[in-house]
Residue, then its C-alpha position, 0 to 999 in steps of 0.5 A: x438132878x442139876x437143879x436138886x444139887x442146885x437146891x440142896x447146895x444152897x441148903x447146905x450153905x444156909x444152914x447154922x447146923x453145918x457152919x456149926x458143927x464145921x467150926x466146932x471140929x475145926x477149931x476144937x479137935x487139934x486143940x483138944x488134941x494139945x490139950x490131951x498132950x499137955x494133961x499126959x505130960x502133967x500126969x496129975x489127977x484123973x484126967x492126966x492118967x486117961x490121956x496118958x492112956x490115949x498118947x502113943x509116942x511123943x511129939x508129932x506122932x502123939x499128937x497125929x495120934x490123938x488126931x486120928x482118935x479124934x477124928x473117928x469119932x467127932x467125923x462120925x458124931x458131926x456129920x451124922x448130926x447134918x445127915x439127920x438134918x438133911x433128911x429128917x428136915x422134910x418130915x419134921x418141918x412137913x415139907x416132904x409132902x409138897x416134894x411130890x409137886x415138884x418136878x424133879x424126883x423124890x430119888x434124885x433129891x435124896x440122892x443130890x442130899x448125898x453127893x453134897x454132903x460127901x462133897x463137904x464132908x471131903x472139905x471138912x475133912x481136908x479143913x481139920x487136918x489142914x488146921x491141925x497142921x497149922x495148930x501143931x507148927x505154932x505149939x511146937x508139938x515136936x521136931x518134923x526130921x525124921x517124921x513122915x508128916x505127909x504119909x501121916x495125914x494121907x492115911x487119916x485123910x483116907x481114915x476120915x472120908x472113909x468115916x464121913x462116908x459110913x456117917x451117911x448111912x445115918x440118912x437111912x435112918x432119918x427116912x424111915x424114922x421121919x425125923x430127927x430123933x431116930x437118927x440121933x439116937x442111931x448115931x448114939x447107939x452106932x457109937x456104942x456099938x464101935x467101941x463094944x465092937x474094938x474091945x472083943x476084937x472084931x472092929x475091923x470086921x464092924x464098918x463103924x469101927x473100922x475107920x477108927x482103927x485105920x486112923x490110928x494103925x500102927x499104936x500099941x495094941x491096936x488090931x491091923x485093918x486089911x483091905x477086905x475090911x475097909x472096903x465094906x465101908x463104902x459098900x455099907x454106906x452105897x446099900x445104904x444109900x440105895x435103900x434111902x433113894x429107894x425109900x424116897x422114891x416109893x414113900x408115901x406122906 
């Protein structure tokens, strides 16, 4: 297992699909926030009206708000992409076929493919809130008196590794489909689905959904997520997981 998380580490580092999309929700997702804020306060043409339709409150409570928004889906959307990358790589790129001479289980690897993306999924996670914090200070986005900031950034950072964490089941799909497409287009349909499911009401109970809906608990209109249903995030995401391990193991090339 050692040596898998070894492999699978250095993988992760080499790789332009991670250090991309690690940049691009770093760098992109507290600056569409601003600019969310920026076009509510214009209030002029299209755009305008969406965004006041996105901003709840004023100042940092807006722009946090945005944030968790955000976050449920680009934390959802990104992530997804790696995982079909980590595990759709061996079937596109025809290298799953010499796993079978190595000495260290095909389960072991799919399950060091896990634990090293969770494990940059926490750190990206904590990167974009650290950036988003960084960003709202130098734009001045309100006065902190009064605001629970650090209360505010506990629950999206459980929001986003809850979201990170449902993005693995992604790695299921990648397996049994042996590729890349099936995956991307899990992720579309799964992203379809969360939305569908917020509108009638039953979000909470849909584990794409609810992670979304705990990063921004407490707007106006939106439905309380209890315990019960947060737990079946990490639930979903471990049968997943044992699905996908026990998939490596007994697959054939």
């Amino acid at each position: 297992m050692k040596r898998a998380l070894t492999v699978e580490l250095l993988k992760i580092r080499r790789s332009p699909v991670v250090w991309t999309t690690t940049l691009l929700i770093v760098v992109l997702v507290p600056l569409l926030c601003l600019g969310f804020i920026a076009a509510a306060d214009g209030g002029a043409g299209a755009l305008g009206a969406k965004a006041e339709a996105m901003v709840t409150g004023e100042g940092w409570e807006a722009y946090l708000g945005l944030l968790g928004q955000m976050i449920a889906v680009t934390l959802f959307i990104g992530p997804g992409v790696v995982t079909a990358w980590a595990f759709g790589r061996e079937h596109s790129e025809h290298t799953f076929a010499s796993l079978f001479a190595l000495p260290v289980s095909r389960r072991s690897i799919a399950a060091a493919k896990f634990v090293v993306l969770l494990l940059w999924g926490i750190a990206l996670t904590a990167a974009v809130l650290v950036a988003a914090v960084i960003v709202g200070l130098i734009a001045d986005v309100g006065p902190l008196e009064g605001f629970d900031l650090v209360g505010n950034l506990a629950r999206l950072a459980v929001a986003g590794v809850l979201t990170i964490t449902i993005a693995l089941t992604i790695g299921l799909v990648a397996s049994i489909g042996r590729g890349y497409l099936p995956a991307i287009g899990a992720i579309i349909m799964l992203t379809m689905f969360a939305q569908i499911a917020v509108l009638v009401g039953t979000g909470g109970w849909f584990p794409f959904a609810a992670p979304g809906l705990y990063a921004v608990a407490g707007a106006e209109g939106v439905a309380e997520i209890n315990t019960v249903q947060l737990l079946l995030v990490p639930v979903t995401a471990a049968a997943a997981a044992w699905a996908t391990m026990r998939w490596w193991q007994h697959a054939e090339v």
